[in-house]
DOVO-580809 format. One record per residue (C-alpha): residue number from 1; chain; y, x, z. Coordinates in Angstrom, 1 decimal. Layout:
N
REC   seq   mol       py       px       pz
REC   NUM     A        Y        X        Z
...
end
This chain:
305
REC   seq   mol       py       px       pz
REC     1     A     -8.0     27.9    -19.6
REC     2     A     -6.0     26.4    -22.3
REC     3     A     -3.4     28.5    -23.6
REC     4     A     -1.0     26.1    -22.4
REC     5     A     -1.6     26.1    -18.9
REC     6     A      0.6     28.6    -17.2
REC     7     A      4.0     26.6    -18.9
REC     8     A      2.1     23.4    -18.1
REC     9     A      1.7     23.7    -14.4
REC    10     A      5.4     25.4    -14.1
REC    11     A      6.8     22.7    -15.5
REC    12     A      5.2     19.9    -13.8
REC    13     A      5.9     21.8    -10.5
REC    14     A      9.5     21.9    -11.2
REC    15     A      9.2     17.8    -12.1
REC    16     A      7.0     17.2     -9.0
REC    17     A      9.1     19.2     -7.0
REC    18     A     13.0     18.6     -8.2
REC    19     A     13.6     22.2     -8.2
REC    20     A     12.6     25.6     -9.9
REC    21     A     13.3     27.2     -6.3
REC    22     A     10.9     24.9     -4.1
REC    23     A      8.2     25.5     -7.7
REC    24     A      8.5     29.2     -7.3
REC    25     A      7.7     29.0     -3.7
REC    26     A      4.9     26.6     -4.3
REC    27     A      3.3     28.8     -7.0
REC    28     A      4.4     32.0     -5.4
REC    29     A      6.2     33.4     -8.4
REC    30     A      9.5     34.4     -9.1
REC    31     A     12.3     31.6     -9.9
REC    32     A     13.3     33.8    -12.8
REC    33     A     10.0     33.1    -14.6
REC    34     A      9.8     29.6    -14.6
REC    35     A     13.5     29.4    -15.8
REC    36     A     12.5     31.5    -18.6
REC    37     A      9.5     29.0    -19.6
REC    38     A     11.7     26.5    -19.7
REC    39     A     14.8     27.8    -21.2
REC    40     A     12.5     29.1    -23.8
REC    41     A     10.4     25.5    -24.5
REC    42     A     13.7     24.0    -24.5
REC    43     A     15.1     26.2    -27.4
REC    44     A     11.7     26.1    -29.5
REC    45     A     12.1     22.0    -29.6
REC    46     A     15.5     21.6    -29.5
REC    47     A     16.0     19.6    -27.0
REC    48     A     16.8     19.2    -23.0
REC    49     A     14.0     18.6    -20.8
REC    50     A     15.7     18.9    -17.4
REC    51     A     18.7     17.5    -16.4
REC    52     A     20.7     19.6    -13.9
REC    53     A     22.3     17.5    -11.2
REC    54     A     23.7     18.6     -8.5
REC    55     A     20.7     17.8     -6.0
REC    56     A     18.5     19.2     -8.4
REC    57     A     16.1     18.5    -11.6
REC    58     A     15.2     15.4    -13.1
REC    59     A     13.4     15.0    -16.4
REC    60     A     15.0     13.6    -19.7
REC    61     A     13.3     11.4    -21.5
REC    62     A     12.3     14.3    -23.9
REC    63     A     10.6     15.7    -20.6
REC    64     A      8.8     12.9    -19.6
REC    65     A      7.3     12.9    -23.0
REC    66     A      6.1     16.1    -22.7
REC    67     A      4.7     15.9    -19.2
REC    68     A      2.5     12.9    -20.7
REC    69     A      1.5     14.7    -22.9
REC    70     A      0.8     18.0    -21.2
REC    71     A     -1.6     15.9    -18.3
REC    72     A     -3.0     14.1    -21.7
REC    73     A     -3.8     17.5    -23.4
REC    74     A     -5.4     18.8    -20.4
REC    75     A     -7.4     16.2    -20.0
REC    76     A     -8.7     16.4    -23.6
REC    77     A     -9.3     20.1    -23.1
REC    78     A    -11.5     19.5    -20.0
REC    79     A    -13.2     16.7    -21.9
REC    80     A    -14.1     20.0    -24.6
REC    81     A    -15.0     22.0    -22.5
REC    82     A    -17.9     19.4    -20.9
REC    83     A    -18.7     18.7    -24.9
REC    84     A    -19.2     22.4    -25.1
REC    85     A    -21.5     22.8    -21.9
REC    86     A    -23.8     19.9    -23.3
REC    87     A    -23.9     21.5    -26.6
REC    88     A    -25.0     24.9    -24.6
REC    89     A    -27.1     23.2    -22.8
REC    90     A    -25.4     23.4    -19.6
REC    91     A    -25.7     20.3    -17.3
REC    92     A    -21.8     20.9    -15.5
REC    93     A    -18.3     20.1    -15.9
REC    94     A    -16.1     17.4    -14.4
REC    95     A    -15.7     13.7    -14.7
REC    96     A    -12.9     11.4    -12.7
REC    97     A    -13.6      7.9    -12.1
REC    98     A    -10.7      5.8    -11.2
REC    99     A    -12.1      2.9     -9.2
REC   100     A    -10.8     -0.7     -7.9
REC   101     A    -10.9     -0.4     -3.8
REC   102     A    -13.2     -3.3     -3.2
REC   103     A    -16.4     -1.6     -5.2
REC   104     A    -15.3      2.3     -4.6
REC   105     A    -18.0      2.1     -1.2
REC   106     A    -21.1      0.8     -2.1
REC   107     A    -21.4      0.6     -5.5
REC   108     A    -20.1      4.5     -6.4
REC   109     A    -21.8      5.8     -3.4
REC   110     A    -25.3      4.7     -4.8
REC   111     A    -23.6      6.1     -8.8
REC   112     A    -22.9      9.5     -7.4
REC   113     A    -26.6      9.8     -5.3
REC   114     A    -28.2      8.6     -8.9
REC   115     A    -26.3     11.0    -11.1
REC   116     A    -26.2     14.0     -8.7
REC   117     A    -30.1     13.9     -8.9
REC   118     A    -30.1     14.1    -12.5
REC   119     A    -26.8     16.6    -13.1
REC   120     A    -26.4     18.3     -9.8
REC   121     A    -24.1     20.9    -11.2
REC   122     A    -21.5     18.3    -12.9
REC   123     A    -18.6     17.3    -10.1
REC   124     A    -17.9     14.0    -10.3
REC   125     A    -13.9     12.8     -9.1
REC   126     A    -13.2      9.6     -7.4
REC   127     A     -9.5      8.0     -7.1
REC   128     A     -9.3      4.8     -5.2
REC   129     A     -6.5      3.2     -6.7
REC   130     A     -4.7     -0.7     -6.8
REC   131     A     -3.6     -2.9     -8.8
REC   132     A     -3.2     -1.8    -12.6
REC   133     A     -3.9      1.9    -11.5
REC   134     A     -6.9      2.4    -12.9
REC   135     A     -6.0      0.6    -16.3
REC   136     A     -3.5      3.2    -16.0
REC   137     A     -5.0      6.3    -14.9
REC   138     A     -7.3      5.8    -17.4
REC   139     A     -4.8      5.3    -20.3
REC   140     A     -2.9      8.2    -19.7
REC   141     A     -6.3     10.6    -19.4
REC   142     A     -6.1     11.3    -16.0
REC   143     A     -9.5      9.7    -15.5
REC   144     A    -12.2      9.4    -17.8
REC   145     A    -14.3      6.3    -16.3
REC   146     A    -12.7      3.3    -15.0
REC   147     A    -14.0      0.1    -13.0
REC   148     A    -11.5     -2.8    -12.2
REC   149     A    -10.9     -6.1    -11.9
REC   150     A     -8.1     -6.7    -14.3
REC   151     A     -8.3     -7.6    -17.4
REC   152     A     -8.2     -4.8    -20.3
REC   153     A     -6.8     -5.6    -23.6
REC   154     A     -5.5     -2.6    -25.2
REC   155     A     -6.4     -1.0    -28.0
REC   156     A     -6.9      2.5    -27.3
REC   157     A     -9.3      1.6    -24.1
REC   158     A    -12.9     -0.2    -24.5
REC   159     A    -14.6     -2.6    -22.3
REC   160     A    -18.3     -0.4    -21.7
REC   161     A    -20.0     -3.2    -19.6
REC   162     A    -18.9     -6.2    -17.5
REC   163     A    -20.7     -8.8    -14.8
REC   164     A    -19.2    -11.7    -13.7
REC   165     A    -18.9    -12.0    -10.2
REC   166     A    -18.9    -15.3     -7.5
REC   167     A    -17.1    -15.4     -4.3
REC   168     A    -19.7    -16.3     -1.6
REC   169     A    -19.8    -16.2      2.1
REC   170     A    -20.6    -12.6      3.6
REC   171     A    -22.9    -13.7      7.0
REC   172     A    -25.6    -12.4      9.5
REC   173     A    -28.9    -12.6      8.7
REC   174     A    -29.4    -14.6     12.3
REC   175     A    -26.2    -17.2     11.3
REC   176     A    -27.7    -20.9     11.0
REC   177     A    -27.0    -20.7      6.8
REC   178     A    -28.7    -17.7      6.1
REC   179     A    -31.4    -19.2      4.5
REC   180     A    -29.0    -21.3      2.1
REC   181     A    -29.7    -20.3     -1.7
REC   182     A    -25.9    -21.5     -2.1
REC   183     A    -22.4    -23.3     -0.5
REC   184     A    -19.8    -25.6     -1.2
REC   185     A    -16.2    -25.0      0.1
REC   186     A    -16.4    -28.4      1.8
REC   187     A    -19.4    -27.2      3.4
REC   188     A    -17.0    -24.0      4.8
REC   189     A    -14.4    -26.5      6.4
REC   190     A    -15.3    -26.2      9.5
REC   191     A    -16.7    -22.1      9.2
REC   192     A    -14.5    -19.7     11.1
REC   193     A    -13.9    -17.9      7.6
REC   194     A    -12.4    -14.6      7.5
REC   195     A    -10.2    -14.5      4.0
REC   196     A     -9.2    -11.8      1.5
REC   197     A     -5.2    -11.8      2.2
REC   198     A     -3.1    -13.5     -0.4
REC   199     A     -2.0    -12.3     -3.4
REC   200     A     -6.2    -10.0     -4.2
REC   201     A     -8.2    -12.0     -7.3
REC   202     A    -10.6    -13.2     -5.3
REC   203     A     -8.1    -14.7     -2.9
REC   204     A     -6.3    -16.4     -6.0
REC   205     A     -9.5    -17.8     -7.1
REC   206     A    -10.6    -19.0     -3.8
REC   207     A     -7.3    -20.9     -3.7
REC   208     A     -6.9    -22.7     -7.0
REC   209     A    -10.6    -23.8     -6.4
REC   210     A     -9.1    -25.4     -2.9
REC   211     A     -6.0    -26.8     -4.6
REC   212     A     -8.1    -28.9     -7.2
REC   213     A    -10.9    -29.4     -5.2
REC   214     A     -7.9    -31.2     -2.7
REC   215     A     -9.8    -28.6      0.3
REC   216     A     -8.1    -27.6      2.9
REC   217     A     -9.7    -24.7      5.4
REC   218     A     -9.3    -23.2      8.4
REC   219     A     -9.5    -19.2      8.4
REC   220     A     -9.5    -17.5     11.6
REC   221     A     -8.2    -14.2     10.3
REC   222     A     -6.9    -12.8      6.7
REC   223     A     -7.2     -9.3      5.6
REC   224     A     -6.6     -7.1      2.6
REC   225     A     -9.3     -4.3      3.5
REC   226     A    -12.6     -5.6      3.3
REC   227     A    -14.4     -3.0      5.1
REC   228     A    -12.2     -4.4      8.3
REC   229     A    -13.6     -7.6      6.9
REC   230     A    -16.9     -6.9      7.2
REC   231     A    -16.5     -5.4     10.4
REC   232     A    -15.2     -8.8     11.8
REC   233     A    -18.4    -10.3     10.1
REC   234     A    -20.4     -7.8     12.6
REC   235     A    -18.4     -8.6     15.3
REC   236     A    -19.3    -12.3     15.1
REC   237     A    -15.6    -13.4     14.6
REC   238     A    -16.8    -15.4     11.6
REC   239     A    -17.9    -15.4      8.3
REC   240     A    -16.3    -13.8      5.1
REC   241     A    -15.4    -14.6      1.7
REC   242     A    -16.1    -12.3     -0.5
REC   243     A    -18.4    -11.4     -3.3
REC   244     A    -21.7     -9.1     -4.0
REC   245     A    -19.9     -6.2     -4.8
REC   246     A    -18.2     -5.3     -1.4
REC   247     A    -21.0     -5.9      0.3
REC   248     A    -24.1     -4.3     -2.1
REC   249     A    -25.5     -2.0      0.4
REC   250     A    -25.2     -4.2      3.3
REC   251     A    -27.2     -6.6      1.3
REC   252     A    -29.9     -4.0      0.8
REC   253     A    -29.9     -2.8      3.8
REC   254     A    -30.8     -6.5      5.1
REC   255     A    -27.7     -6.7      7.4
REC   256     A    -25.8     -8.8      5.8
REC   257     A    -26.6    -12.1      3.4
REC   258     A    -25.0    -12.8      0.6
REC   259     A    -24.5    -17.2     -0.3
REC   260     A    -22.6    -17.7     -3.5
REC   261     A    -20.1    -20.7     -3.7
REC   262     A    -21.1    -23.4     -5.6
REC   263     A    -18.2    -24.9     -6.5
REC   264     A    -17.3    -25.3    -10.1
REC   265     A    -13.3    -24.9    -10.1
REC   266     A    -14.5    -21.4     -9.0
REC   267     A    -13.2    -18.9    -11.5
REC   268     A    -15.5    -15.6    -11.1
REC   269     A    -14.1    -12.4    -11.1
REC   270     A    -14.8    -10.0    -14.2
REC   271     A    -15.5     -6.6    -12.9
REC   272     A    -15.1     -4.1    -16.0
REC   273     A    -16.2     -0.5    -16.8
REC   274     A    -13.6      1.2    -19.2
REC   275     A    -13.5      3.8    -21.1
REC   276     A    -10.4      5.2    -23.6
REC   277     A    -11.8      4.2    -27.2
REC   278     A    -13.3      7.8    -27.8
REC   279     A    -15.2      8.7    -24.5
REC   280     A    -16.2     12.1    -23.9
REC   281     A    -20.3     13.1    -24.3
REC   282     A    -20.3     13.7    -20.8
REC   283     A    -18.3     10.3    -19.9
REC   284     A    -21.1      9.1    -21.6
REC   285     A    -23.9     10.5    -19.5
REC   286     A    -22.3      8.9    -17.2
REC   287     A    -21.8      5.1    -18.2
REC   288     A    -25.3      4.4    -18.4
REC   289     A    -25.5      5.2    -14.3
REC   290     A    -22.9      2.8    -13.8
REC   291     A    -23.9      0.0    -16.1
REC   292     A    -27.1      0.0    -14.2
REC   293     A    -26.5      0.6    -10.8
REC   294     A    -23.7     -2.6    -11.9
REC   295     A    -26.8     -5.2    -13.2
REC   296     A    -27.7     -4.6     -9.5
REC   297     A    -24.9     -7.1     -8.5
REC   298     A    -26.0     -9.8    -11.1
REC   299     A    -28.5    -11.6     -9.2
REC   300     A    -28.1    -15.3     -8.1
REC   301     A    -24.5    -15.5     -8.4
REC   302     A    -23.7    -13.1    -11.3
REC   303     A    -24.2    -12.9    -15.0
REC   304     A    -23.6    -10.8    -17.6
REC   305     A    -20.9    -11.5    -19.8
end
């Protein structure tokens, strides 16, 4: 353990918590202790990192700081300590993945079966996360791998790997268009489509397409979890729109087909595998699993980029 780690964890406790009473009895140590930490980190810098309210705690500035960089420090220990084991020889250690919700099923489930068969000792961390989260976990170390479909432009996080991705229609393979190597949106008019809820990517790129192309549909149901969405898809309520990705082991497992819009107002989504811009060794080990078991989605309506 780093020799940090004991004022580390008090101190986030207290910030978590709002109080060095409700810390102590989380930790099971005496209040006394984690006042001295403080009162003695607080001397050593010169500075306050609590402010004491009435209701309790709250982090200056100054404190904030130095809880970033207490999680980033950890992180970059761990990282160390997985360099070391691969130097020794030592196939273990731990690796966090933060992942977009719409690829943390299928696509990680089959990343985890692959790598566990080649580094069964090394535990692998997954956090489902929305939105920028994973641009942000991953900025602030708290994971070391991320895949997400926003777009990542900063200078202290890399791109890995990236595959374009199409929106398509997610059907049975007994429904009248399974056989069709491809689709229009005017051919979907009259579908009973199931849609990603407003405001997702693909959603937003399924509906400029419709406002130039001057297409109006008809959905039968909208819905921001697309495992729900599939399950309407098995239910025969209709068809969805989605792409490869949340549907990979369906399509291998020949439930469901997979017919890529044709449409060229279409914007495909970019799914990306990021990394900060000096990965660990055993991040590493790692990103060749993904980038491969992601070139399984670039088929008929993918490309790399």
């Amino acid at each position: 353990m780093p020799v940090f780690s004991r004022f580390g964890r008090y101190i986030e406790e207290v910030a978590r918590r709002g109080s060095i009473r409700s810390a102590a009895e989380w930790l099971n140590i005496a209040p006394s202790a984690i006042n001295r930490q403080i009162i003695m980190a607080e001397e050593e810098l010169g500075t306050r990192l609590f402010d004491r309210l009435p209701q309790g705690l709250r982090l200056t500035p100054a404190g904030e700081h130095l809880i970033y960089n207490l999680q980033r420090w950890k992180r970059e220990f761990e990282n160390v300590q997985s360099e070391i084991n691969n130097i020794q020889g030592l196939a273990s250690g731990k690796i966090t993945i933060a992942a977009a919700e719409a690829i943390a099923g299928d696509l990680l489930a089959g990343i985890l079966a692959d790598f566990h068969a080649d580094c069964p000792h090394v535990v692998i961390s997954i956090h489902v996360v929305g939105g920028g989260g994973v641009r942000e976990m991953v900025l602030s170390g708290n994971a070391d791998l991320g895949l997400t479909f926003m777009s990542t432009s900063y200078r202290v996080m890399r791109v890995e790997h990236s595959v374009r991705l199409v929106p398509g229609l997610a059907i049975l393979p007994d429904h009248p268009l399974a056989e069709r190597a491809s689709i229009s949106l005017s051919d979907c008019r009259d579908l009973p489509l199931i849609l990603p809820e407003e405001g997702l990517l693909i959603r937003n790129s399924i509906d400029t397409a419709l406002t130039l192309a001057g297409i109006a549909l008809n959905p039968v149901a909208a819905c921001n979890n697309f495992a729900f969405m599939k399950a309407m898809v098995f239910r025969r309520i209709g068809v969805a729109l989605l792409t490869r990705a949340e549907i990979l082991s369906e399509i291998r497992s020949g439930q469901l087909v997979f017919i890529p819009l044709s449409d060229s107002e279409i914007k495909p989504s970019s799914l990306s595998l990021v990394t900060l811009s000096h990965p660990s060794s055993a991040a590493m080990r790692v990103v060749g699993t993904i980038v491969r078991a992601m070139n399984d989605m670039t088929e008929r309506d993918c490309s790399n980029l």
